[in-house]
C-alpha positions as CSV (number, residue, x, y, z in Angstrom):
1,X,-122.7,26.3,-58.4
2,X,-124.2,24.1,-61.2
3,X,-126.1,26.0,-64.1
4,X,-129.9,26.7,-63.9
5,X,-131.8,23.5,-64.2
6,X,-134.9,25.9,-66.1
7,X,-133.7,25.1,-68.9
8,X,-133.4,21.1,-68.5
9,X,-136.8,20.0,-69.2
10,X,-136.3,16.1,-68.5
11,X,-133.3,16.2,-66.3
12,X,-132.4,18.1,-62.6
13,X,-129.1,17.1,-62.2
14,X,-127.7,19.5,-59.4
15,X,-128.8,17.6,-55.9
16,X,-128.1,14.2,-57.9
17,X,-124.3,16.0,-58.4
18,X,-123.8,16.8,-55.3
19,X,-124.5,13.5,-53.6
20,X,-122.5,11.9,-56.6
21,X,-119.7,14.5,-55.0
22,X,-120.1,13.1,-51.6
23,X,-118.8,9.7,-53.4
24,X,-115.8,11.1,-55.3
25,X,-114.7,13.1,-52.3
26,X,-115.1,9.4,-49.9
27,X,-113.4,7.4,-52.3
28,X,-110.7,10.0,-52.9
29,X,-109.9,10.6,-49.4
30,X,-112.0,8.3,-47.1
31,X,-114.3,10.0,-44.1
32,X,-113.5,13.7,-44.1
33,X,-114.6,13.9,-40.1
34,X,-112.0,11.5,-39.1
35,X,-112.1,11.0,-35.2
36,X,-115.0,13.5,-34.3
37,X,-117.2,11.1,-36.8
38,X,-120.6,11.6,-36.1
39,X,-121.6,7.9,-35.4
40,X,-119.9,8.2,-32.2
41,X,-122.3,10.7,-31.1
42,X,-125.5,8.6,-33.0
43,X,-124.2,5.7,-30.8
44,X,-123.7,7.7,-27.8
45,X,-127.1,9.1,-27.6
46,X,-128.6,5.5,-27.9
47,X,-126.4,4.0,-25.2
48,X,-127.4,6.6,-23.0
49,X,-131.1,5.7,-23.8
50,X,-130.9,2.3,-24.0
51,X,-129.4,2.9,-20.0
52,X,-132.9,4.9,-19.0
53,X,-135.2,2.2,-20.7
54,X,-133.3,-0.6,-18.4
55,X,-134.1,1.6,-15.1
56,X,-137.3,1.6,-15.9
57,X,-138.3,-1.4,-17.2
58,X,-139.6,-4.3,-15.9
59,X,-141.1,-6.9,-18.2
60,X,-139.6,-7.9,-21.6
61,X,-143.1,-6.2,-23.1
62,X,-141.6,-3.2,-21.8
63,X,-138.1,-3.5,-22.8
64,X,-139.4,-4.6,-26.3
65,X,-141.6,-0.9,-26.6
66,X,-138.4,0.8,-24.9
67,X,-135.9,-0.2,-27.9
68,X,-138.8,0.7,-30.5
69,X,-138.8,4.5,-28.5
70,X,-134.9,4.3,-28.4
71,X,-134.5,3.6,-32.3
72,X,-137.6,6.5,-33.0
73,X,-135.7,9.0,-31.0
74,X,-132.0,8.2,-32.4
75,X,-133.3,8.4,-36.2
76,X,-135.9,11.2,-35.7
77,X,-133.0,13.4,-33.9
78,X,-130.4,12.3,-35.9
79,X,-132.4,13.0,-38.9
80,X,-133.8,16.6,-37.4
81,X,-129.9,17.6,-36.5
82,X,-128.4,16.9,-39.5
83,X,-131.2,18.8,-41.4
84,X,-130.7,21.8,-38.5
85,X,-127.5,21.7,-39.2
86,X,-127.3,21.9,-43.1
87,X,-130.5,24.7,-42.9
88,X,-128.0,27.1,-40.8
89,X,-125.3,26.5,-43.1
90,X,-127.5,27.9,-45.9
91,X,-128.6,30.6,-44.0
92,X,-125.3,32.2,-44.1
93,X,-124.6,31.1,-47.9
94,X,-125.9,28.8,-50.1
95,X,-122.6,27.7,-51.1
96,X,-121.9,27.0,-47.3
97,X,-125.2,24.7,-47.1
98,X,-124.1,23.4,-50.2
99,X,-120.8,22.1,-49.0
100,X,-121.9,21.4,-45.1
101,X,-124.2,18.7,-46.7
102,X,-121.3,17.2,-48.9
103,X,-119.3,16.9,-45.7
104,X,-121.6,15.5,-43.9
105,X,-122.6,12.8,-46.6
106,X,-119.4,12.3,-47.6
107,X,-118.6,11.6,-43.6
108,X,-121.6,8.7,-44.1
109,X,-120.2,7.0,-46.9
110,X,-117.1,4.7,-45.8
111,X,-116.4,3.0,-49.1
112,X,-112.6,4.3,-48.9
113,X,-112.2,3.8,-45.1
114,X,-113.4,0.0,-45.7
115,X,-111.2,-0.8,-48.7
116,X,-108.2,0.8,-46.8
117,X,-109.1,-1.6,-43.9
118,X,-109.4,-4.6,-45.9
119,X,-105.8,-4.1,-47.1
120,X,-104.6,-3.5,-43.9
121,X,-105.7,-6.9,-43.0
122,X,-104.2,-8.5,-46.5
123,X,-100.8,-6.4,-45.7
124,X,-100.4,-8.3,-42.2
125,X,-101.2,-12.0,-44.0
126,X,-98.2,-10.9,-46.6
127,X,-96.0,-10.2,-43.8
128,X,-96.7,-13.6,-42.5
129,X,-97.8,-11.7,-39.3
130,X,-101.2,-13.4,-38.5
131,X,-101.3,-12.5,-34.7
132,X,-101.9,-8.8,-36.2
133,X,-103.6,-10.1,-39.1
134,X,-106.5,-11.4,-36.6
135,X,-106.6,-8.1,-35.1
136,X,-107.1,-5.8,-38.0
137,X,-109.6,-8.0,-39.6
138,X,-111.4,-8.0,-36.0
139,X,-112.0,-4.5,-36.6
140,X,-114.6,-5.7,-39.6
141,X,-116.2,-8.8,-38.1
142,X,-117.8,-9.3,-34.7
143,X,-116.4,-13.1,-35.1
144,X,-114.0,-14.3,-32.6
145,X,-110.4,-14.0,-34.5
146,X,-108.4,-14.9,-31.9
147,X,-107.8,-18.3,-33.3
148,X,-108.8,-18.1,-37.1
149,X,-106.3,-19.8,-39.3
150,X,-105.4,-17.8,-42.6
151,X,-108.4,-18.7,-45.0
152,X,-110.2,-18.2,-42.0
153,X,-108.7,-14.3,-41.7
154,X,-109.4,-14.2,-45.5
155,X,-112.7,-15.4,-45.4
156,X,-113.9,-13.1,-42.6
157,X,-112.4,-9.9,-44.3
158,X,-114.2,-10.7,-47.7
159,X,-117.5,-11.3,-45.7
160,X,-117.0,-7.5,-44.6
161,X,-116.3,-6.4,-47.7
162,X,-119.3,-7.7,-49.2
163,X,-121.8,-7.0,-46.8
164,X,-120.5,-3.7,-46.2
165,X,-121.0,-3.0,-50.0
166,X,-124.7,-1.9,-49.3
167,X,-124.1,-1.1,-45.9
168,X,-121.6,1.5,-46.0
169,X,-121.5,2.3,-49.8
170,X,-124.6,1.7,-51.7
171,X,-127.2,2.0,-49.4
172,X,-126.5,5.1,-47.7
173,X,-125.4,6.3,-51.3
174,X,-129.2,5.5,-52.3
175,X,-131.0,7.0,-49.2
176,X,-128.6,10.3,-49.9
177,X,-130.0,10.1,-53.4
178,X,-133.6,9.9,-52.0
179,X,-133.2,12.6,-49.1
180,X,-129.9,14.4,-49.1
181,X,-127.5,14.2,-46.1
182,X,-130.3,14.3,-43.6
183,X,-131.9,10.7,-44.7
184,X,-128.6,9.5,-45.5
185,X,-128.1,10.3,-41.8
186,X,-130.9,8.9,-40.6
187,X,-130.1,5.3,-43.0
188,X,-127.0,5.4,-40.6
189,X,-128.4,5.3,-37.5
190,X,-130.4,2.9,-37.8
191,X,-127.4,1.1,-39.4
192,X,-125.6,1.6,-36.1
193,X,-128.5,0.9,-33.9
194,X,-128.6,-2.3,-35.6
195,X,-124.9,-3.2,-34.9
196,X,-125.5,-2.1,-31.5
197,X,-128.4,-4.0,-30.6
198,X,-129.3,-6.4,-32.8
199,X,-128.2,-9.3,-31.3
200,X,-130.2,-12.5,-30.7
201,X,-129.0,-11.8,-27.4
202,X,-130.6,-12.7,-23.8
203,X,-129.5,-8.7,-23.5
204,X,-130.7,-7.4,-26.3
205,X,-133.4,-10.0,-27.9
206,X,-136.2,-7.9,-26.7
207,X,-134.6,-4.2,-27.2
208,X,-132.8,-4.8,-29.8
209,X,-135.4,-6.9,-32.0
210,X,-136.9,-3.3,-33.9
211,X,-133.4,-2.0,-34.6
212,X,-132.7,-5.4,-36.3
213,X,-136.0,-5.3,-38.3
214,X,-136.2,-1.5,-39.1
215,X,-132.5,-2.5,-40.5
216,X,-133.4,-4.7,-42.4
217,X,-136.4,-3.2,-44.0
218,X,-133.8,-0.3,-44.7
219,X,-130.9,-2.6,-46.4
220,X,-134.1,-4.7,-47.9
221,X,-133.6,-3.3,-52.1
222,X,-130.6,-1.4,-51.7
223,X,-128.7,-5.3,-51.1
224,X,-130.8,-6.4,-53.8
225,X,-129.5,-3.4,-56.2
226,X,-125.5,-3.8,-55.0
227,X,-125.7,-7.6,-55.3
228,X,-126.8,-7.2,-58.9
229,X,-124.1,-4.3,-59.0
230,X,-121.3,-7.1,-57.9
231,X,-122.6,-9.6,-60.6
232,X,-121.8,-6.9,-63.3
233,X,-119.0,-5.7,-61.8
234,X,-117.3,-9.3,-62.3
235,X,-117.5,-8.9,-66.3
236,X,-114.1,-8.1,-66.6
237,X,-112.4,-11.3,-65.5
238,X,-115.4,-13.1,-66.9
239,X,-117.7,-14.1,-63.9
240,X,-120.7,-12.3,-64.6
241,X,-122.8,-15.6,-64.9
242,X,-121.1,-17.6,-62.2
243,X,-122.0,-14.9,-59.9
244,X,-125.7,-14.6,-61.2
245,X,-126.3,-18.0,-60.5
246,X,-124.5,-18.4,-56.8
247,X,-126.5,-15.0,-56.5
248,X,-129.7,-16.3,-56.9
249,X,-129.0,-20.0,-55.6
250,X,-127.2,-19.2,-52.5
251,X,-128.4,-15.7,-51.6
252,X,-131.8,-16.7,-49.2
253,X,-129.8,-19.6,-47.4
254,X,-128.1,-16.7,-45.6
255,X,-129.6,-15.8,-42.1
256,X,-129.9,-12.8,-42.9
257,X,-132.5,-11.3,-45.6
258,X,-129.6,-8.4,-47.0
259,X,-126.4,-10.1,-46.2
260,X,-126.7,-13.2,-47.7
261,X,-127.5,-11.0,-51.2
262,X,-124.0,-9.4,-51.4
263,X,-121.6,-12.2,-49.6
264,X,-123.5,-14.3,-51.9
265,X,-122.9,-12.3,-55.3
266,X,-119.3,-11.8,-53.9
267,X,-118.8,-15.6,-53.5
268,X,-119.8,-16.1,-56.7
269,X,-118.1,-13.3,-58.8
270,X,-114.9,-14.6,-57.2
271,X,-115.0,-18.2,-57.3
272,X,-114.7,-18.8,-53.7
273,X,-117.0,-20.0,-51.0
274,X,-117.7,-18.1,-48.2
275,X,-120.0,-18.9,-45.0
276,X,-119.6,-21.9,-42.8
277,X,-118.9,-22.6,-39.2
278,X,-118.0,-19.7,-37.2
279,X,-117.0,-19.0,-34.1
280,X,-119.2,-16.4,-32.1
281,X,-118.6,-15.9,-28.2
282,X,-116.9,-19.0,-27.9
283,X,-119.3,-21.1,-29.7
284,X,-119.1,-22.3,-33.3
285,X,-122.2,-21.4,-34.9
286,X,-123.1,-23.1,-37.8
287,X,-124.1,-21.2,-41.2
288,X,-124.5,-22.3,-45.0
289,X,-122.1,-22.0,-47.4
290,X,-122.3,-19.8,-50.3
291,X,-120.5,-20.6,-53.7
292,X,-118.2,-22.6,-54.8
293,X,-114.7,-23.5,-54.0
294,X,-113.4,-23.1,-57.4
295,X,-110.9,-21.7,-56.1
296,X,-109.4,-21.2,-52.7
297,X,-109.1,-18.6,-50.2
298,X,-106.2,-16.8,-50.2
299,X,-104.8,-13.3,-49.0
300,X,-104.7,-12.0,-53.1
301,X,-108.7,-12.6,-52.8
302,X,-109.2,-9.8,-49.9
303,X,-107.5,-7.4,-53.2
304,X,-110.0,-8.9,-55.7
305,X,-113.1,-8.8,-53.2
306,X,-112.0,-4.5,-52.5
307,X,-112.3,-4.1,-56.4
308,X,-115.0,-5.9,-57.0
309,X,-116.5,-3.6,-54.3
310,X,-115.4,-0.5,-56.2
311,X,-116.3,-1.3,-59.4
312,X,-119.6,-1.7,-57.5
313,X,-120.1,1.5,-56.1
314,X,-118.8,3.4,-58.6
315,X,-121.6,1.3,-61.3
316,X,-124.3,2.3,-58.8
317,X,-122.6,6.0,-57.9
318,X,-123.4,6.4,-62.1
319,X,-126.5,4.9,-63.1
320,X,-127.8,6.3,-59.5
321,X,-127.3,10.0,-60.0
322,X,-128.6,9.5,-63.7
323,X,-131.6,8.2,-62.6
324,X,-132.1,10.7,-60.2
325,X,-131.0,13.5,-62.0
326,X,-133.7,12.2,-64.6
327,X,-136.5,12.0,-62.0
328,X,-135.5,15.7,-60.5
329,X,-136.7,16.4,-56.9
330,X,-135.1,18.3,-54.1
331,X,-133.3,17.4,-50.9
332,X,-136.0,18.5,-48.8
């Protein structure tokens, strides 16, 4: 256990610590939970509700309420089980709360487990396999890969990286900060009700339209706080102000409000331009461009786009725990 905080007037550093744990242990060894990973059962519960609302309703009005019910339910219980779950722990030791909660939080970070399958995608392009390439890079994207040439591959597995910055790093590293593992929980469920069903769908434009927005409003500063973390984390090869301006030019041409933040900082910091036609359900959606070509899209960029990522995290990891280790506070 950390020392007494009594004696630090100005600064409370141990839940800060133990959330900045949570980090090291992710980006040491990826999601401790492995295949019993608690989104499963997050997603689970929701498709199960999603399947009672559709019995029962018979109006878009009605589906509409039913997905804002479905999305209160999942985060409330998610949120309430993960708390239950860390409160027993302490009731048997404090050290066992203590190191239930870093599981658990460590479980929702997926910094390491994203990285890891970046490079599996760049390790099929260097083999010159592409047919497997496509495949492993479809595990990021929702794209069609099927028939994506090689900057194409590239350019879908850097999207990933970047908007998956705040999405599986930073911003479940911020709402951890904020409210221990059981916020940081409750930021992933909506995070997965959103990739669930928010889709501008005939399916799910009604049920999934307040899991899209309550995602957004959750993403809404912490991609405004990891795209400023990807602009300084390009000061060592000298693209700090490249990727300030593409950051701030290019960012709100995105569609989405929090995406187009990170890709857009990402674009920048690595010379590259990212966005563009692409191919959805069989149809070839248009989207803006982001950056530059400087330079072009190669497999050695997926590398450089996974470090800018964890110079990233580890910059907001830092100056995150100070800060809330100088404002004090408790987990609940």
């Amino acid at each position: 256990m950390w020392p007494s905080t009594a004696s630090w007037s100005w600064w409370h550093p141990e839940p800060a610590l133990w959330v900045l744990a949570a980090w090291g242990l992710d980006a040491l060894v990826g999601e401790p939970c492995g295949p019993v990973h608690p989104v499963r059962a997050v997603a689970a519960g929701a498709f199960t509700l999603e399947g009672v609302v559709r019995r029962f309703a018979r109006s878009p009005r009605a589906l509409r309420f039913g997905g804002v019910a479905t999305v209160i339910a999942v985060v409330a219980g998610t949120y309430a089980a993960t708390l239950a779950v860390v409160a027993l722990a302490d009731r048997l030791s404090p050290v066992a709360g203590h190191l239930t909660a870093l599981l658990l939080m460590a479980t929702g970070l997926a910094g390491r487990d994203l990285a890891d399958a970046a490079g599996r995608v760049r390790a099929a392009l260097d083999a010159a396999d592409l047919v497997t390439a496509r495949r492993r890079v479809a595990e990021l994207v929702s794209r069609d890969t099927a028939a994506l040439p090689v900057p194409e591959v590239v350019r879908a597995a850097v999207e990933s990286v970047a908007e998956n910055t705040c999405d599986a790093v930073v911003a479940p590293f911020l709402w951890g900060l904020v409210g221990g593992a059981p916020l940081l929980w409750a930021y992933k469920a909506v995070n997965t009700l959103d990739s669930l069903f928010g889709y501008r769908t005939p399916r799910y434009r009604e049920f999934g339209w307040f899991a899209a927005r309550l995602d957004d409003a959750a993403n809404w500063l912490p991609a405004r706080l990891a795209a400023l973390a990807l602009v300084v984390a390009a000061c060592p090869e000298g693209r700090t102000r490249a990727a300030w301006a593409v950051w701030r030019r290019d960012a709100r041409a995105h569609a989405s409000p929090n995406a187009g933040q990170t890709e857009a900082a990402m674009a920048g910091a690595l010379g590259v331009r990212l966005g563009g036609p692409t191919p959805y359900h069989g149809v070839v959606v248009p989207r803006p461009t982001l950056g530059d070509a400087e330079v072009a899209l190669t497999p050695a960029t997926i590398p450089a786009a996974v470090r800018l990522l964890r110079r990233a995290a580890t910059l907001v990891a830092v100056v995150g725990t100070a800060v809330a280790g100088a404002l004090g506070g408790r987990w609940w």
